[in-house]
C-alpha positions as CSV (number, residue, x, y, z in Angstrom):
1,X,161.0,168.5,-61.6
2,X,157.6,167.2,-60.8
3,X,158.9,165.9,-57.4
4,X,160.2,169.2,-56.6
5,X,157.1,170.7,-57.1
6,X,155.0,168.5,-55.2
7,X,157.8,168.7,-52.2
8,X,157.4,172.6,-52.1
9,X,153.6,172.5,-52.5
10,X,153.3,170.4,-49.5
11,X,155.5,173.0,-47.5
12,X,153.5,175.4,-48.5
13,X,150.5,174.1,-47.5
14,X,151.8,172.9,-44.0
15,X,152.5,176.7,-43.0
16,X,149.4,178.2,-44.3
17,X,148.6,177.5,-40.3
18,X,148.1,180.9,-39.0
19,X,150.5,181.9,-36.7
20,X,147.7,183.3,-34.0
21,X,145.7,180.3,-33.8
22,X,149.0,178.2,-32.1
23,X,149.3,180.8,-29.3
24,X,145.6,179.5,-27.6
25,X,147.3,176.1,-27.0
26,X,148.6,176.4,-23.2
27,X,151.6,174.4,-22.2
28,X,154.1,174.5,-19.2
29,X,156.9,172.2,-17.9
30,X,155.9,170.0,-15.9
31,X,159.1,168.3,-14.9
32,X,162.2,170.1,-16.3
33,X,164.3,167.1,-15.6
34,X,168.2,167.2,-14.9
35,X,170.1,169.8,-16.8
36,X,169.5,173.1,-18.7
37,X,167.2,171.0,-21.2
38,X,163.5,172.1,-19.3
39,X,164.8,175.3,-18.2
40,X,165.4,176.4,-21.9
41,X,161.9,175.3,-22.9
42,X,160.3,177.1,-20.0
43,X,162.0,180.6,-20.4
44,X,161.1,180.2,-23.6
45,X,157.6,179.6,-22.5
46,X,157.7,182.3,-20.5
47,X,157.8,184.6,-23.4
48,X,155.0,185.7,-26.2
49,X,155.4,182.4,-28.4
50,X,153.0,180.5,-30.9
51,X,152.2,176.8,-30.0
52,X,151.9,174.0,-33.1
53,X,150.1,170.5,-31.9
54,X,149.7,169.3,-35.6
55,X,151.8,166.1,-34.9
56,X,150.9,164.7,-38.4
57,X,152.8,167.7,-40.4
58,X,156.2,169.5,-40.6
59,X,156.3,173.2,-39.8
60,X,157.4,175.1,-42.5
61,X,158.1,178.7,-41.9
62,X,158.7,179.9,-45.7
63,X,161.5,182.3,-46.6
64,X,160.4,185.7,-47.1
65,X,158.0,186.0,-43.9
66,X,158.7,187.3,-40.8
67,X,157.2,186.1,-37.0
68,X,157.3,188.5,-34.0
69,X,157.5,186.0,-31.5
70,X,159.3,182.2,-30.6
71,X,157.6,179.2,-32.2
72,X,157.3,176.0,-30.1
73,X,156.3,172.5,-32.4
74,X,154.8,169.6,-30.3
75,X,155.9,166.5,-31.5
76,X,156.8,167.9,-35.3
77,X,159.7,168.4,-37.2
78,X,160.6,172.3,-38.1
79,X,162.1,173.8,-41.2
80,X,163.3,177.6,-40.6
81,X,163.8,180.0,-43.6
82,X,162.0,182.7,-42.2
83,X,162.9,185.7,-39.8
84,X,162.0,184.6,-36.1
85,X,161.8,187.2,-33.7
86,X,162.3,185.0,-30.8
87,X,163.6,181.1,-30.0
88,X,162.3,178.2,-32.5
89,X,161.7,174.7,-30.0
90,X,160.8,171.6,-31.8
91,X,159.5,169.0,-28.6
92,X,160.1,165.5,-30.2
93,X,161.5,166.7,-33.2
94,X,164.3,168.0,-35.2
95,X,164.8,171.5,-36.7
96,X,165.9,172.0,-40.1
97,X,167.8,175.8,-40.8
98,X,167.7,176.7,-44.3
99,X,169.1,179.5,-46.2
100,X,168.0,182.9,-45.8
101,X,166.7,182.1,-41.9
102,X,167.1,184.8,-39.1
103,X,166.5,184.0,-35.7
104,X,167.1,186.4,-33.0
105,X,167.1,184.0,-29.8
106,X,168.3,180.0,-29.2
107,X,167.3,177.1,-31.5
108,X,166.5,174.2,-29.3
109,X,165.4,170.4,-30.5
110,X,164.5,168.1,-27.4
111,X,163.9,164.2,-28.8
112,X,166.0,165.4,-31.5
113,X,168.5,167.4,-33.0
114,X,169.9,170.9,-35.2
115,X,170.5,170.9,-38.5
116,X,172.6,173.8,-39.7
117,X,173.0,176.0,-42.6
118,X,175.8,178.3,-43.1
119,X,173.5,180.6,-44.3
120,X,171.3,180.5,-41.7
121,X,172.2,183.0,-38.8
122,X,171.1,182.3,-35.4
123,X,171.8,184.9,-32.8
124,X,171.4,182.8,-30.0
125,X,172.9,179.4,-29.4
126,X,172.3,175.7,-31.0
127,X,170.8,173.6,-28.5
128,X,170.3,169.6,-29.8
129,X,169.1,167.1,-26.5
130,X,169.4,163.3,-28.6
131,X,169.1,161.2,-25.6
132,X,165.9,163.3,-23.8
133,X,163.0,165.0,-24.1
134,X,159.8,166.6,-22.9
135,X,157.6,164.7,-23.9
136,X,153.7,166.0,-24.0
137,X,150.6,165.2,-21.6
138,X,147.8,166.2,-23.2
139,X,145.5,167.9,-19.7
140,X,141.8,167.1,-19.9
141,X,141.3,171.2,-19.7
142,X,143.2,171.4,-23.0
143,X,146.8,172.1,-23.4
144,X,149.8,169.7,-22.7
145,X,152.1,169.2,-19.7
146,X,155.5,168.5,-20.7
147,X,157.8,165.7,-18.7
148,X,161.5,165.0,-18.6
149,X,161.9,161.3,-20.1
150,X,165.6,159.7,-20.9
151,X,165.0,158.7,-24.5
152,X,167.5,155.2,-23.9
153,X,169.4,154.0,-21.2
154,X,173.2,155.1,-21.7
155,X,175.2,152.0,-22.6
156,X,178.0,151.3,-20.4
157,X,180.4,148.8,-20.1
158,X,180.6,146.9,-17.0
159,X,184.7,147.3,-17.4
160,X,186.3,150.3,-18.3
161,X,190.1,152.0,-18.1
162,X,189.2,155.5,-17.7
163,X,191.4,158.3,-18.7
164,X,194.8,157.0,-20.8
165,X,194.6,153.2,-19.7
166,X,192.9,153.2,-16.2
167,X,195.6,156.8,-15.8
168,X,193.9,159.9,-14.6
169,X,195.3,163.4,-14.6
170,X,198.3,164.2,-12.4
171,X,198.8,166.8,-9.8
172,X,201.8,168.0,-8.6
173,X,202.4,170.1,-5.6
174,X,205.5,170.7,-2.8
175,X,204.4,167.7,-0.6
176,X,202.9,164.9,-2.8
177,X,205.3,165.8,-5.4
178,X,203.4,164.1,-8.5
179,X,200.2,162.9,-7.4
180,X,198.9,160.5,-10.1
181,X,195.8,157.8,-10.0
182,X,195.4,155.0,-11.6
183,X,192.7,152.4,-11.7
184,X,189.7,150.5,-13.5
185,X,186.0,151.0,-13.4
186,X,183.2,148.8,-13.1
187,X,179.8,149.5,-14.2
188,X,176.3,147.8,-13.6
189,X,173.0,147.9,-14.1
190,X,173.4,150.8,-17.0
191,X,175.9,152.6,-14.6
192,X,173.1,152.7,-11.6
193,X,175.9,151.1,-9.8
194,X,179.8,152.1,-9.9
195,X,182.9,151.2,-8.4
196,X,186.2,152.7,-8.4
197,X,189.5,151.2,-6.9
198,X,192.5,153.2,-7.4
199,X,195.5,153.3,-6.5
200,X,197.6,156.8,-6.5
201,X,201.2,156.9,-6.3
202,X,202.7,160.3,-4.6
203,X,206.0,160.6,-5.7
204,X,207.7,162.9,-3.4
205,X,206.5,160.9,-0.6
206,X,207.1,157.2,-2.0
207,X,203.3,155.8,-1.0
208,X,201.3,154.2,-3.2
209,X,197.9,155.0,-1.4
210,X,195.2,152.6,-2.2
211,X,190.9,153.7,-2.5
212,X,188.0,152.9,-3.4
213,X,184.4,154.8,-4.3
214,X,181.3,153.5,-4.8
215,X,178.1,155.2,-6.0
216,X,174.6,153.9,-6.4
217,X,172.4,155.9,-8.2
218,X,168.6,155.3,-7.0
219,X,166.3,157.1,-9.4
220,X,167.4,160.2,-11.3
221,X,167.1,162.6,-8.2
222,X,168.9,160.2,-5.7
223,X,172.7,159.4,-5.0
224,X,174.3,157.1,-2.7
225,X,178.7,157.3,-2.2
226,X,180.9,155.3,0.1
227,X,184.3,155.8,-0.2
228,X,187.6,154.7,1.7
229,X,190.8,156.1,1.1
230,X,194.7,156.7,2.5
231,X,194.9,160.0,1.0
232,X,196.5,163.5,1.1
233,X,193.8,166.1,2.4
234,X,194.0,170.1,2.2
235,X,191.5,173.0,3.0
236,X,193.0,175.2,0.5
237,X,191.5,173.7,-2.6
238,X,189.0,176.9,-3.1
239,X,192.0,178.9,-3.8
240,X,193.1,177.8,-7.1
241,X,192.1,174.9,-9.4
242,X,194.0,171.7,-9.3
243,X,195.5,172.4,-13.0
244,X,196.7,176.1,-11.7
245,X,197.9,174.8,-8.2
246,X,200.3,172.4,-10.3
247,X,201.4,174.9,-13.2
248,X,202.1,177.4,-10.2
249,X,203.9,175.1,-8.1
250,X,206.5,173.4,-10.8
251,X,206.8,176.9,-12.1
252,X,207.5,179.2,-9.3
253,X,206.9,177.0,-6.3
254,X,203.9,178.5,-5.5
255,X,201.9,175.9,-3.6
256,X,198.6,177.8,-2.5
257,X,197.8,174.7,0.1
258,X,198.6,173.3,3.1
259,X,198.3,169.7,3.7
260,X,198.1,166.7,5.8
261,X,197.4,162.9,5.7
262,X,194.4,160.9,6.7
263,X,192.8,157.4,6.4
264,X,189.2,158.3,5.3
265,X,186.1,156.5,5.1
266,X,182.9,158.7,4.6
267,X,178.9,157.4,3.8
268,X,176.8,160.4,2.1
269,X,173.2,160.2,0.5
270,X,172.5,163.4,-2.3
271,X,169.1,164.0,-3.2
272,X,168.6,166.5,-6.2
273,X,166.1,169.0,-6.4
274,X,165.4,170.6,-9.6
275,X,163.1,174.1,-10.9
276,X,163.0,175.1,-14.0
277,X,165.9,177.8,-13.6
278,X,167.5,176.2,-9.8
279,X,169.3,173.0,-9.0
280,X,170.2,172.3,-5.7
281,X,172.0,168.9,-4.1
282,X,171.3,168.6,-0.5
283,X,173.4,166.0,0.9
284,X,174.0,164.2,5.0
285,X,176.3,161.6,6.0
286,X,178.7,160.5,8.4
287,X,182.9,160.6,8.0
288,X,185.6,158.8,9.8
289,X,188.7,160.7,9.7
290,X,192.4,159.6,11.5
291,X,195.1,162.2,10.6
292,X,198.6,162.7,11.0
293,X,201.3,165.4,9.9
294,X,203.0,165.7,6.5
295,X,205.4,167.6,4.5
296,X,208.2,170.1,5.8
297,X,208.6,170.8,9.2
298,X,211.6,171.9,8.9
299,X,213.7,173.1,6.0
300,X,214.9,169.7,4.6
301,X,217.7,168.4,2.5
302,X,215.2,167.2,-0.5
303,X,212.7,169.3,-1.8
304,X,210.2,168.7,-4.9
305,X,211.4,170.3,-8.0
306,X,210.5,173.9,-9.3
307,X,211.5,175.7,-11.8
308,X,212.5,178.8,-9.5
309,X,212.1,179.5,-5.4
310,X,212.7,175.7,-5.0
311,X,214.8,176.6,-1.6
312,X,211.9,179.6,-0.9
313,X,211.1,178.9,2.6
314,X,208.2,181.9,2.6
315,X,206.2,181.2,-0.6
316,X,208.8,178.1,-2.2
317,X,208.9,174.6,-2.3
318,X,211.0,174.6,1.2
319,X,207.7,176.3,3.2
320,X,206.8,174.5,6.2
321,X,203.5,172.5,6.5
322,X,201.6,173.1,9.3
323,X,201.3,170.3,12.2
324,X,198.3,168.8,13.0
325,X,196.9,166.5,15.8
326,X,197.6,162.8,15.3
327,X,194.8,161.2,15.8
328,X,190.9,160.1,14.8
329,X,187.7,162.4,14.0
330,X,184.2,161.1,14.0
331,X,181.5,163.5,13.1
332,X,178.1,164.2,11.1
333,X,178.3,166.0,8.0
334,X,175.3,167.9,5.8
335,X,175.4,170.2,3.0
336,X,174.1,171.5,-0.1
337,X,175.6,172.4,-3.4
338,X,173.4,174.6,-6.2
339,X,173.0,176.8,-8.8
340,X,170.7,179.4,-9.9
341,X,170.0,181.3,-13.7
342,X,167.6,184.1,-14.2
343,X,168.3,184.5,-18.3
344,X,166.3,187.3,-18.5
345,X,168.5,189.0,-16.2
346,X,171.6,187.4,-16.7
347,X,172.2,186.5,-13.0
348,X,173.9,183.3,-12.2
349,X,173.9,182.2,-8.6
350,X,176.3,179.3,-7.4
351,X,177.1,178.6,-3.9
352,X,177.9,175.1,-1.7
353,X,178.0,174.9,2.1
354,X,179.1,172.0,4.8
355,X,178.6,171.6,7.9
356,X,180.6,169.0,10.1
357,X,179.5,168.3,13.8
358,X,182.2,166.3,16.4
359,X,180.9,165.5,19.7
360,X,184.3,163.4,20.4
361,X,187.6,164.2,18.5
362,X,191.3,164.2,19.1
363,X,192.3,165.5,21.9
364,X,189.2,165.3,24.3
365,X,187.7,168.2,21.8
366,X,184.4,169.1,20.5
367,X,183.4,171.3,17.2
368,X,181.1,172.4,14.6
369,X,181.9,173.8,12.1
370,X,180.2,175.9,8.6
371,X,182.1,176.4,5.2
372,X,180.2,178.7,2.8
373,X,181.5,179.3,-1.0
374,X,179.3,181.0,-3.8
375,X,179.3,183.9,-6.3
376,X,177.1,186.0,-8.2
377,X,177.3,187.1,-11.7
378,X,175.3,189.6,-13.4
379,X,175.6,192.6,-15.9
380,X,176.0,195.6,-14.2
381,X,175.8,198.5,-16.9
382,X,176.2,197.8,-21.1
383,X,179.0,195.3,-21.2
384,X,180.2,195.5,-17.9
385,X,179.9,192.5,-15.9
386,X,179.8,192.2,-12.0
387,X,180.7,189.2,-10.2
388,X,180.8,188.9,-6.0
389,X,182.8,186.1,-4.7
390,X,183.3,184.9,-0.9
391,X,184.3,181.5,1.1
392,X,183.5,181.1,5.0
393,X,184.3,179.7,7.8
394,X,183.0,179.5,11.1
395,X,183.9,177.5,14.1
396,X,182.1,176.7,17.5
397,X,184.0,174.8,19.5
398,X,187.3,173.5,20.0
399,X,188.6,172.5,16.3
400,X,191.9,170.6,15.9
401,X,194.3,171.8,13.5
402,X,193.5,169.9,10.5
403,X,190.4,172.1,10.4
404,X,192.1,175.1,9.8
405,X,191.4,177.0,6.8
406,X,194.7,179.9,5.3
407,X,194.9,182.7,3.1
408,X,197.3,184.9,1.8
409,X,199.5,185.6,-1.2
410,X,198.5,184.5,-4.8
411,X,195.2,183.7,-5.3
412,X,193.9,185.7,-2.2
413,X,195.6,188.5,-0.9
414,X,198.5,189.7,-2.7
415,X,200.1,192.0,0.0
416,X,200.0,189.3,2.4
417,X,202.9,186.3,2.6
418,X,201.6,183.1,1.0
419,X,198.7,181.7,3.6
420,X,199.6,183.8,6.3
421,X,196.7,183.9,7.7
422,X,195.0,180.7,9.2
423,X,192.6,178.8,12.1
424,X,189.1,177.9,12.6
425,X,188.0,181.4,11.3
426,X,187.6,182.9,8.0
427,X,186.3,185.6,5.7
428,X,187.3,186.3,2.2
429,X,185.7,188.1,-0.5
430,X,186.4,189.2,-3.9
431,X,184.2,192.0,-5.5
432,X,185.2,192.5,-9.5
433,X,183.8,194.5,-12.5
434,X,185.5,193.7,-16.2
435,X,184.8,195.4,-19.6
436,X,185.7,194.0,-22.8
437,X,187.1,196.3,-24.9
438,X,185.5,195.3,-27.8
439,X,186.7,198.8,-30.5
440,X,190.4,197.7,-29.8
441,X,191.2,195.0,-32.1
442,X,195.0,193.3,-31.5
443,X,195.8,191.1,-33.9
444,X,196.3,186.9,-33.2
445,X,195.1,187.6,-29.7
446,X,191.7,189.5,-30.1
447,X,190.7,192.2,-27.7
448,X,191.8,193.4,-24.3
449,X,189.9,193.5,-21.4
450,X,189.9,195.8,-18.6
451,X,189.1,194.5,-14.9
452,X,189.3,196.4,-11.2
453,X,188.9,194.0,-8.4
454,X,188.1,194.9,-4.3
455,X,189.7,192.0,-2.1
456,X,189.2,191.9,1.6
457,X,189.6,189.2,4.0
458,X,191.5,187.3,7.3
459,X,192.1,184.6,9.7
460,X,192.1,183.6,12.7
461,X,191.9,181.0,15.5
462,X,188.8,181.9,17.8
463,X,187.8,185.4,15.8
464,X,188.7,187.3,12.8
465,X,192.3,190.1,12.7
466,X,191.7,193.2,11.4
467,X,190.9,192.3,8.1
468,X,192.9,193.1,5.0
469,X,191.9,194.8,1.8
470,X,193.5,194.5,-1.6
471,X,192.4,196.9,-4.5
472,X,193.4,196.0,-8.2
473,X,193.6,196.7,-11.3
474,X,194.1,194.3,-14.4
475,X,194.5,194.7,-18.4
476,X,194.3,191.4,-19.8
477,X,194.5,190.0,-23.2
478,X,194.0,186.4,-23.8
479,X,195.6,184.7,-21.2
480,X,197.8,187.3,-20.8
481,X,197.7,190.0,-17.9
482,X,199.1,193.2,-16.2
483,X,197.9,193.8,-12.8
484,X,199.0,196.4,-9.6
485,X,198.0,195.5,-6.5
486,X,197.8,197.7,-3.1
487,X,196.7,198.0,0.2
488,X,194.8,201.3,0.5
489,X,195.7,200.7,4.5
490,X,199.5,199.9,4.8
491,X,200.6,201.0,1.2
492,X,202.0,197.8,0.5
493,X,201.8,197.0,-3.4
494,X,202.3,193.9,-5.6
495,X,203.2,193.9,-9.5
496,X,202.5,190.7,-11.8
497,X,202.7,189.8,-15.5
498,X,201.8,186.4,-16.4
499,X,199.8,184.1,-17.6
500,X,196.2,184.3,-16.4
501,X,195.1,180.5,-15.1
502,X,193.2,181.4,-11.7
503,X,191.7,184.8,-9.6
């Protein structure tokens, strides 16, 4: 009982601090480091907040109190009982919830780690960072700088069988049939180094294509990857995920890419760039690229297996691949990919580009040629959330085939036949608002959500058709979903129920 005492005396006497004199200590984030770790701390920063230095003491906010702003400890442990009107941050330390603790934004512990209580309620999320921190520079005019440092080096082992035995995830589509990889890793110098040699057998075609990828990491911003491969390439992949292009092509033959083959061997060096709420990987190289054609040409007598429109010749397992230009393209490659958060505002910013410059391809032809993906995401009114999608292309120059890009059908435009539309040129864009509708309760499955969606887009070799728009409208519940597309144009419409797994 004595013990106790002496245990609750000390706590009390550690927060007798006032609150006012930790908001004179100035600190900002130096170097926010990789991940969302420093750009937590500095939007928290950003707001009114309290600094404690006291690294000899616990901060002990006592049950019972309340604190109008976010508390940041430097290089102390926290214990939380009271009401926090803001984020709690413990740099170099861990944070303790205890019953009877209400905290209206994030808990974060860099260096260390969240404890929970389950009657504790945090409205924000749990952030622990073990194996980093920011660790404090005390400035000469007062204050302390804080600096991204990796706590220990990440043990690796120099041999590994990723995935089930050296087996990664399959893929399966009309052409490759089952595409699965299989293959060791080695490791060095604490992962610094890696090299991959796989081999990935394609069971529709009967190759077992052989490739290997190698990545030096030089520092924590740079990045080094060679790579050779035989492999199976499309231009398609921004339609749908690899997990959704397989589920919708054993399942209704639905294969939203066209392919070809190609021995690869590409050189790229990626240099990271990181602010406090941006991250963006610029990247140039060189690629060596010899294609040939692939797939159906004409409607054979064996097709990879589907559950239904295996002998669908329009949007089945039987549609033709396009043909492409045997032969061998050298060219320059840059690009960048990135993100952006504003938390305040809830806007999310991703986008990637590549540029690829030929002076000499197949064909006596020249080319250059832009890709562009990205969205944006933000809150448009109350719970209604806005999101504004698009993927480019733009060609100069004579491009072979292999370059082209397609849409049309699932994934794209509905009204259209399944990639319809392709060559050197494209524009698509998705504009979509969605509402949770949080009053209707359904049991097992939760609530509904209502979505309309604006779709406009074409294709072409040389220039852009007339493009094509697509308006929609979705009610979806889980995975679940009802949606009616039309063409405000041509009047052509489209009905689906399904499972939702992509756009």
């Amino acid at each position: 009982m004595i013990g106790r005492r002496l245990v609750v005396a000390l706590f009390v006497a550690c927060a007798a601090t006032p609150l006012t004199a930790g908001a004179q200590v100035q600190v900002t984030v130096r170097d926010a480091g990789p991940g969302k770790m420093g750009r937590l701390v500095n939007e928290v920063l950003a707001r009114p907040h309290a600094v404690f230095a006291d690294m000899r003491t616990p901060l002990v906010l006592p049950r019972d109190t309340t604190i109008d702003r976010s508390i940041v400890a430097i290089g102390r442990d926290v214990y939380v009982a009271a009401a926090v009107q803001g984020d709690v941050v413990a740099i170099n330390g861990d944070v303790f919830l205890r019953p009877g603790a209400r905290i209206d934004g994030d808990v974060i512990a860099t260096g260390g780690a969240v404890y929970d209580s389950f009657l504790a309620v945090v409205r924000g999320d749990r952030h622990s960072f073990r194996d980093a921190t920011l660790q404090p520079v005390p400035l000469p005019e007062g204050g302390y700088a804080l600096d991204y440092e990796a706590l220990r080096q990440r043990e690796v082992a120099t041999f590994s069988l990723p995935g089930i035995y050296g087996v990664r995830l399959p893929q399966y589509d009309r052409v490759n049939g089952v595409t699965l990889p299989a293959g060791p890793l080695f490791q060095l110098g604490g992962g610094r180094l890696s090299v991959e040699p796989l081999v990935t057998y394609r069971s529709h075609l009967g190759k077992l294509d052989p490739s290997v990828l190698t990545t030096l990491s030089v520092g924590r911003a740079n990045r080094i990857e060679i790579e050779g491969a035989r492999t199976s390439r499309t231009n398609d992949a921004w339609i749908q995920g690899n997990f959704s292009n397989s589920l919708g092509s054993i399942v209704s033959g639905r294969d939203t890419r066209n392919w070809y083959r190609a021995d690869l061997a590409q050189a790229r060096f990626h240099r990271r760039i990181e602010t406090p709420s941006a991250e963006v990987t610029p990247f140039v190289g060189a690629q060596w690229e010899r294609a040939w054609t692939t797939g159906i040409q004409d409607p054979p007598r064996h097709l990879a297996y589907s559950f239904t429109e295996r002998t669908d010749t329009i949007e089945g397992m039987a549609r033709p691949n396009p043909v492409v230009d045997r032969g061998t393209i050298a060219s320059a490659v840059a690009g960048f990919e990135g993100q952006w958060q504003s938390t305040p505002h809830e806007l999310e910013v991703r986008a990637s580009g590549l540029v690829e410059g030929a002076p000499e391809v197949v064909g006596d032809r020249r080319f250059a040629q832009l890709t562009l993906d990205g969205r944006v995401t933000f809150p448009l009114i109350r719970k209604v959330m806005f999101r504004f999608e698009w993927h480019g292309v733009a060609t100069a120059g004579d491009a072979p085939p292999q370059r082209f890009a397609w849409l049309g059908g699932s994934g794209t435009l509905k009204t259209l036949e399944l990639l319809e539309q392709g060559g050197d040129q494209l524009l698509f864009t998705e504009t979509r608002a969605w509402l949770p509708l949080d009053g209707v309760r359904l049991p097992v499955v939760g609530s509904p959500t209502v979505m309309l969606r604006h779709m406009m887009g074409g294709a072409g070799i040389g220039g852009l058709p007339a493009l094509t728009h697509n308006l929609a409208a979705r009610i979806g519940v889980s995975l679940v979903r009802f949606e009616f597309v039309i063409d405000p144009v041509s009047g052509e419409t489209d009905t689906s129920f399904g499972v939702a797994l992509s756009r």
